[in-house]
C-alpha positions in Angstrom: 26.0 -7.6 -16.5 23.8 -5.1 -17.5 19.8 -5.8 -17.6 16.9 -3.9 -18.7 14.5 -1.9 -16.1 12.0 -4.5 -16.7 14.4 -7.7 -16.2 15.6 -5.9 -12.9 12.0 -5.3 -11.6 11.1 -9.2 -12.4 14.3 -10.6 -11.0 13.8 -8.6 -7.9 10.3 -9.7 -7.5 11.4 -12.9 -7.8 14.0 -12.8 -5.5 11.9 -11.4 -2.4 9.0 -13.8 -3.5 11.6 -16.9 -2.9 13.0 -15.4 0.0 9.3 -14.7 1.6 8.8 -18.6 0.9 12.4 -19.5 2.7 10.9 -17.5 5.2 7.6 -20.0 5.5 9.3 -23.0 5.4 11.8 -22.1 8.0 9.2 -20.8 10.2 9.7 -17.8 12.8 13.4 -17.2 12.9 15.4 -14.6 14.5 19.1 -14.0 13.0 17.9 -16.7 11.1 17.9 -19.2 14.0 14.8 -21.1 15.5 13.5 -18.7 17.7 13.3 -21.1 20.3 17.4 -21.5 20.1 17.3 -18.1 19.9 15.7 -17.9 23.2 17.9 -19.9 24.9 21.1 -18.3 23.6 19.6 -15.1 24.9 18.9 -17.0 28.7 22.1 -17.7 28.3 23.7 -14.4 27.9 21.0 -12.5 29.8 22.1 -14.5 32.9 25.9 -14.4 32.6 25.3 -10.5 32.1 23.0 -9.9 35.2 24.9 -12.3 38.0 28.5 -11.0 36.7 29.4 -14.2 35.2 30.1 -12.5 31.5 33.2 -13.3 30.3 35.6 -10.4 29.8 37.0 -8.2 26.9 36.0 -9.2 23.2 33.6 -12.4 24.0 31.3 -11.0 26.5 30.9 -8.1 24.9 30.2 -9.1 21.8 28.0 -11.9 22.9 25.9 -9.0 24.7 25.4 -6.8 21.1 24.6 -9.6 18.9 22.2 -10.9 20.9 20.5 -7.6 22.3 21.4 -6.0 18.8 19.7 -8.4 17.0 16.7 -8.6 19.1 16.4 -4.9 19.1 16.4 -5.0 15.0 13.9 -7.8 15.1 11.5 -6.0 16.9 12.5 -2.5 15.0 12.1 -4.2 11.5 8.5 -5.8 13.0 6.9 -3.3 14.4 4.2 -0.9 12.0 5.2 2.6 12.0 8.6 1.8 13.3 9.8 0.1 10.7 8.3 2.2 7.8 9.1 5.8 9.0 11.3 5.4 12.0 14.4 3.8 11.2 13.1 0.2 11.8 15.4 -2.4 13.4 18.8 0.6 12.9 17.0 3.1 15.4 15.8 0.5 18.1 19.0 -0.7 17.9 20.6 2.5 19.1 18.1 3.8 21.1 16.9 0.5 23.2 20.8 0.5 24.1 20.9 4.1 25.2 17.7 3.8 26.7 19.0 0.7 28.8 22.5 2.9 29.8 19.8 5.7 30.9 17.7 3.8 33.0 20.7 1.4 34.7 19.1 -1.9 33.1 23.0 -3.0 32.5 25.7 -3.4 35.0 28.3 -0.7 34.8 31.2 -3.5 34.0 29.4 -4.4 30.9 28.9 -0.8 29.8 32.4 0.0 30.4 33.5 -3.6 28.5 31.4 -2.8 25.6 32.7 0.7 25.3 36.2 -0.1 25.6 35.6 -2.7 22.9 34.0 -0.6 20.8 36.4 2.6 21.2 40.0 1.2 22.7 39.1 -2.2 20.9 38.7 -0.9 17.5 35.4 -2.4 17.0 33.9 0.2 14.8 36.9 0.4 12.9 37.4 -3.0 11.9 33.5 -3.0 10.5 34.2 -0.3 8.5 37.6 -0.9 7.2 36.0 -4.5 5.7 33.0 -2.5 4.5 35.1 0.6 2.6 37.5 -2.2 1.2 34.9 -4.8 0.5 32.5 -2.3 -1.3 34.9 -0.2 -3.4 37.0 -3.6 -4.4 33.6 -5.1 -5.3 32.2 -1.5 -7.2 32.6 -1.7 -11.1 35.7 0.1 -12.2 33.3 2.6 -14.4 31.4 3.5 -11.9 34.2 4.7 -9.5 35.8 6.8 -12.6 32.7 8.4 -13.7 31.5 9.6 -10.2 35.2 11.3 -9.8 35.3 14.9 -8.4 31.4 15.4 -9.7 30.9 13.7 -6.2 31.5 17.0 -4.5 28.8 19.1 -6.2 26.3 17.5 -4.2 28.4 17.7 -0.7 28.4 21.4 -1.6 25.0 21.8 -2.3 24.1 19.8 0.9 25.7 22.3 2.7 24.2 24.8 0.9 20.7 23.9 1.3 21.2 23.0 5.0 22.3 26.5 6.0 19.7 28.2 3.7 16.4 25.7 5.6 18.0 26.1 8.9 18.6 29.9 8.8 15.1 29.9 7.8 13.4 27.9 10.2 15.6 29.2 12.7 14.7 32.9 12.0 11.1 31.8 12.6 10.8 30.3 15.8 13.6 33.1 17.0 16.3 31.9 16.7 19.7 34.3 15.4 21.2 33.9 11.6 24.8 33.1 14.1 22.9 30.6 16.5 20.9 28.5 13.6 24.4 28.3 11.6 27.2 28.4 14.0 25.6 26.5 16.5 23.1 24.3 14.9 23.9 24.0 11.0 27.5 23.6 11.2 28.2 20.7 14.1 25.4 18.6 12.4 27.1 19.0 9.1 30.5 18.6 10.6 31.4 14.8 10.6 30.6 13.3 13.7 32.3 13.7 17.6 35.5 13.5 16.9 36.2 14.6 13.4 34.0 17.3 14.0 32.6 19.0 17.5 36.0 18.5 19.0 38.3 20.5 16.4 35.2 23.0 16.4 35.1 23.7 19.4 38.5 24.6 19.3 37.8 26.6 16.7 35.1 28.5 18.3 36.9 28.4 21.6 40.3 30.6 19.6 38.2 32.9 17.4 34.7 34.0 19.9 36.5 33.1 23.4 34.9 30.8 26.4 36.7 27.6 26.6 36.2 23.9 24.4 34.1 22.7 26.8 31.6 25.4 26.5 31.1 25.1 23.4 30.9 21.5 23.2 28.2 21.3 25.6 26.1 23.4 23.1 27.5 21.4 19.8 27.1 18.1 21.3 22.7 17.9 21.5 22.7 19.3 17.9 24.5 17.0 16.6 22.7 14.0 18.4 19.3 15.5 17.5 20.7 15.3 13.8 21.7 12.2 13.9 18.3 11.1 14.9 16.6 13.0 11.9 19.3 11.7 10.1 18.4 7.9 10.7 14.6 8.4 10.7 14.9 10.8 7.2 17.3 7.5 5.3 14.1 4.8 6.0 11.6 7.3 4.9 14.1 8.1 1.3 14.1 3.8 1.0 10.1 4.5 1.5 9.7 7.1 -1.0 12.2 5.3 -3.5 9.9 2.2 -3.8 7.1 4.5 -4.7 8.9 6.8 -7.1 11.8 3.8 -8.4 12.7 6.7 -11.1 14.6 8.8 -8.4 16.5 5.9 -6.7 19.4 3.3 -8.4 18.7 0.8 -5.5 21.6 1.1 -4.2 23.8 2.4 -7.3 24.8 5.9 -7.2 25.7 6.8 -10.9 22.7 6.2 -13.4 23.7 3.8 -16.9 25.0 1.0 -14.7 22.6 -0.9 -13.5 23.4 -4.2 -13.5 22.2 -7.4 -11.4 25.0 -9.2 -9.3 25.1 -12.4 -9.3 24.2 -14.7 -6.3 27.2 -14.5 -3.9 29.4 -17.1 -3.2 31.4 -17.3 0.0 35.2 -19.4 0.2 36.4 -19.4 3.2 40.0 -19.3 2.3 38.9 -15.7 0.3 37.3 -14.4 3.1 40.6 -14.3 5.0 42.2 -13.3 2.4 39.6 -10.4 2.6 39.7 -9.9 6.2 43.8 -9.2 5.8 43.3 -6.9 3.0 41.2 -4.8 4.9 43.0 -4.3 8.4 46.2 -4.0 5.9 44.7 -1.3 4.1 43.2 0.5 7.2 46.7 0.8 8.5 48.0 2.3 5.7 45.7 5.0 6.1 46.6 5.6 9.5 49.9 5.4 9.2 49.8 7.9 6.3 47.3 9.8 8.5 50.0 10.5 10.8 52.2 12.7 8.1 48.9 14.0 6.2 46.1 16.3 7.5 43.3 14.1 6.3 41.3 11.6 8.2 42.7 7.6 8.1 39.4 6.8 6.1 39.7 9.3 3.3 43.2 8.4 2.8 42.2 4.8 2.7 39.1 5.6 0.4 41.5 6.9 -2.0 43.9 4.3 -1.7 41.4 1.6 -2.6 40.0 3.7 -4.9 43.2 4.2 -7.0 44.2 0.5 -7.0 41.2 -0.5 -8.6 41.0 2.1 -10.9 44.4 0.9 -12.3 43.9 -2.7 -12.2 46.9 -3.7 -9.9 44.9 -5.9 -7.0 44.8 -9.9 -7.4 41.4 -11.0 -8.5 41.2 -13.4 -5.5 41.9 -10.4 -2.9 39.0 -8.8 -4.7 37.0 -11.6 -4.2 37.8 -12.3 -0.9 37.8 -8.8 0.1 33.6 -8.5 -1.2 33.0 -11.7 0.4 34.6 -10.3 3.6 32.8 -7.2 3.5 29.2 -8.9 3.1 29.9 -11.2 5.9 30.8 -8.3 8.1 27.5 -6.9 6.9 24.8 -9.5 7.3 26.1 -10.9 10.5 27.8 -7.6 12.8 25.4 -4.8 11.8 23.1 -4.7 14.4 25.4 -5.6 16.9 27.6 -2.6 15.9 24.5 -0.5 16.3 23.8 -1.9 19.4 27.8 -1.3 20.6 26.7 2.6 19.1 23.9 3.1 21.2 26.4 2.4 24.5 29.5 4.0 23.7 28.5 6.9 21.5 24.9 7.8 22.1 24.1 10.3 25.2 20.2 10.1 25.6 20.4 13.0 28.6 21.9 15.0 25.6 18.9 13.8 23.2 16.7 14.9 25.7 17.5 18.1 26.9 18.0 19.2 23.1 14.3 18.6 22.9 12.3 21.8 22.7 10.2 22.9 19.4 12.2 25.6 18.6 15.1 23.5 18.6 14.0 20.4 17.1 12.8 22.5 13.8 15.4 24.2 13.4 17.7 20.9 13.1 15.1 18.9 11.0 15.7 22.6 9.1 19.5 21.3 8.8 18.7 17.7 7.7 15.9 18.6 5.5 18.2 21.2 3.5 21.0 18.6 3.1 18.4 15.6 1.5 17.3 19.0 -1.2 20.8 20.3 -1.4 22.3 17.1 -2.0 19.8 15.5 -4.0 19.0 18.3 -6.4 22.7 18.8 -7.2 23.1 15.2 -7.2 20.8 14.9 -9.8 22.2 17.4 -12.1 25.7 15.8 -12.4 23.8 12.4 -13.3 23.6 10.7 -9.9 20.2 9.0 -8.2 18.7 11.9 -6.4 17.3 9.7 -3.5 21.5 7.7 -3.4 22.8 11.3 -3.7 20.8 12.7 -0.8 21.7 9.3 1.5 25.4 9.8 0.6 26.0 13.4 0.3 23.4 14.8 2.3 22.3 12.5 5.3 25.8 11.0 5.8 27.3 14.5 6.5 24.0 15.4 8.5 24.7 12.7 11.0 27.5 11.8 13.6 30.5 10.6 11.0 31.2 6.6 11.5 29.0 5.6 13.6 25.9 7.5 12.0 27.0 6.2 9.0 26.0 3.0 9.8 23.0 3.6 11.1 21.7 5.8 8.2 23.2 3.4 5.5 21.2 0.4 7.6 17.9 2.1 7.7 18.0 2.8 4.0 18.8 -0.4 3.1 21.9 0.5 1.3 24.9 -0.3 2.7 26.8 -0.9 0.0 27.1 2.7 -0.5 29.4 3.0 2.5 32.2 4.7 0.3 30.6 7.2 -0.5 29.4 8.3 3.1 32.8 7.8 4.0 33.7 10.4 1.6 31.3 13.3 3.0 31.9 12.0 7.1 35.4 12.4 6.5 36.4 15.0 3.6 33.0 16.9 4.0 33.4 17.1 7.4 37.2 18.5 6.7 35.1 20.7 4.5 33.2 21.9 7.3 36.0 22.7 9.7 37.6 25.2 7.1 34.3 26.7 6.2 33.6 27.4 10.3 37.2 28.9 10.4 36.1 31.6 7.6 32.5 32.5 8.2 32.9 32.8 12.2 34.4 36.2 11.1 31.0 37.3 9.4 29.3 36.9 12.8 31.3 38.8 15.1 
């Protein structure tokens, strides 16, 4: 239902003042539980994990990232500086697990569990199956029709303005035109590890010699430095969109549709419902994957996409499909960052990426994809500080994973279509465009 600006701005004052007075009455709380049962939940887990008593496969595992994920998040989302420029509770999340594979602090049978479960197990997949199904079942039907192709205006310009600011900045502190683009620009831009770095290497690896592995070893700390500005760059656009509200939508990518949702409602019979539509439709996109070129979540973007553009899905699946998805949200998210910072995020990589030179030249990247994307964004009618999130710091970052993470430090996960759509076709994008210009460099 469509509300003025004014009515919005009220009812979302209202809404954080009643929540902030929740907050008081229920006292200090952490995943919304009694910090004291908190504590002893943690005890618990804590103590199975260090005298090898945690139980095996699924259960340990995620016993070990809800509690550690959410205690990380706490901390991150309480903590000044942290939690206004830094990511908040997303980047602790990430990092303190990284941080605790660096330094040993967790047995090698947990780390392997947890990145079995996360990888082998499908973890990452099954949160982002409910949240692409959940959140484009749940989108207004205008909305998805008049974002259409327009939506890859600012994926272009992303690109655009990262190669432009990194071949800059890169030209300045000595880098090469071929080093800040082939070897910087282009893995950041390129849709995460495997999506991206992998078939580029390749690609490098046929057209300028050495083998994969070379290459990858120089991809790989670009594209985890990104991924970092990435994360840090999405808190500070939430920042700078509550004090300019004209250049974000909240949330809401396309401008004439805001509207305020109603207060959710969960059945429990619905949110199976919703839990089945989303694995189904997840394995129809890989099993079409496996006879078309395009990665399983494109093809199950579009899927989704088309079915509720035509009207053809039971309202209850709807339903239950949303209520799914927000479930999945509020209660895995941290945890899932948590399983991120184990199985995906190399902090020896982080840190040996780390010299000034380096680390200007990729903020150069990042930088030129929030301009690119938001300044095209903006001319085809989307919210510049949405467009830049979507279209610029979800293909700056590493694909799934890193889609997460920047959608949770903005606040805005409900726009997890739409960084689908530049992780997986952008970074498609990417691989073609690094197949035609390594020919300008030789």
């Amino acid at each position: 239902m469509s509300q003025t600006a004014k009515e919005l701005n009220y009812d979302s004052q209202s809404d954080e003042q009643v929540t902030e007075m929740q907050s008081k009455k229920k006292g200090f709380t952490i995943f919304e539980i009694p910090v004291l049962w908190f504590a002893i939940f943690t005890a618990i887990t804590l103590f199975s994990l260090y005298t090898g008593n945690l139980p095996g496969g699924m259960i340990g595992s995620l016993l070990v990232m809800i509690v550690l994920g959410e205690l990380f998040g706490w901390i991150g989302d309480n903590t000044p500086i942290v939690k206004t420029f830094l990511g908040g509770g997303a980047i602790i999340a990430i990092f303190g697990a990284a941080f605790m594979v660096y330094a040993g602090w967790l047995p090698d049978s947990s780390v392997t569990a947890m990145t079995t479960f996360m990888k082998d197990g499908g973890f990452l997949n099954f949160y982002i199956a409910a949240l692409i199904t959940g959140s484009i079942l749940g989108m207004n039907k205008k909305i998805l029709m008049k974002v259409g192709l327009r939506y890859f205006l600012p994926i272009g310009g992303a690109v655009i303005g990262a190669m432009l600011i990194a071949g800059l900045l890169g030209s300045l502190v000595g880098f090469s035109l071929r080093e800040a683009v082939l070897v910087i620009t282009m893995p950041i831009m390129g849709g995460g590890m495997g999506a991206g770095a992998v078939p580029m290497s390749q690609i490098y690896s046929e057209m300028m010699g050495n083998t994969p592995g070379y290459y990858i070893s120089i991809l790989v700390p670009a594209l985890a430095l990104g991924n970092v500005f990435a994360i840090v760059l999405a808190s500070m656009l939430n920042l700078l969109g509550k004090k300019v509200p004209s250049l974000t939508g909240n949330g809401q990518l396309v401008h004439g549709f805001q509207y305020k949702e109603e207060k959710p409602t969960y059945d429990i019979q619905k949110m199976g419902i919703g839990l089945l539509a989303a694995v189904a439709f997840f394995a129809v996109g890989t099993l079409l994957g496996d006879f078309i070129p395009i990665h399983p979540y494109a093809i199950m973007i579009i899927i989704v996409a088309v079915m509720k553009i035509v009207d053809v899905i039971p309202q209850n699946v709807i339903e239950g499909a949303s209520q799914w998805y927000k479930f999945v949200a509020n209660n895995w998210t941290l945890a899932l960052l948590f399983g991120i910072g184990i199985a995906y995020t190399d902090l020896n990589t982080v840190i040996e990426a780390l010299t000034l030179q380096y680390i200007l030249t990729v903020f150069g990247v990042v930088f030129g994809a929030i301009i690119g994307a938001g300044l095209l964004g903006k001319l085809v009618g989307f919210y510049p500080i949405e467009a830049a999130i979507t279209a610029g710091l979800c293909m700056a970052n590493m694909g799934g994973t890193g889609d997460v993470a920047v959608l949770s430090a903005s606040k805005r996960m409900e726009l997890m279509p739409f960084a689908q759509i530049s992780s997986r076709l952008g970074g498609a994008l990417i691989l073609l465009l690094a197949g035609l210009i390594i020919p300008l460099f030789n």
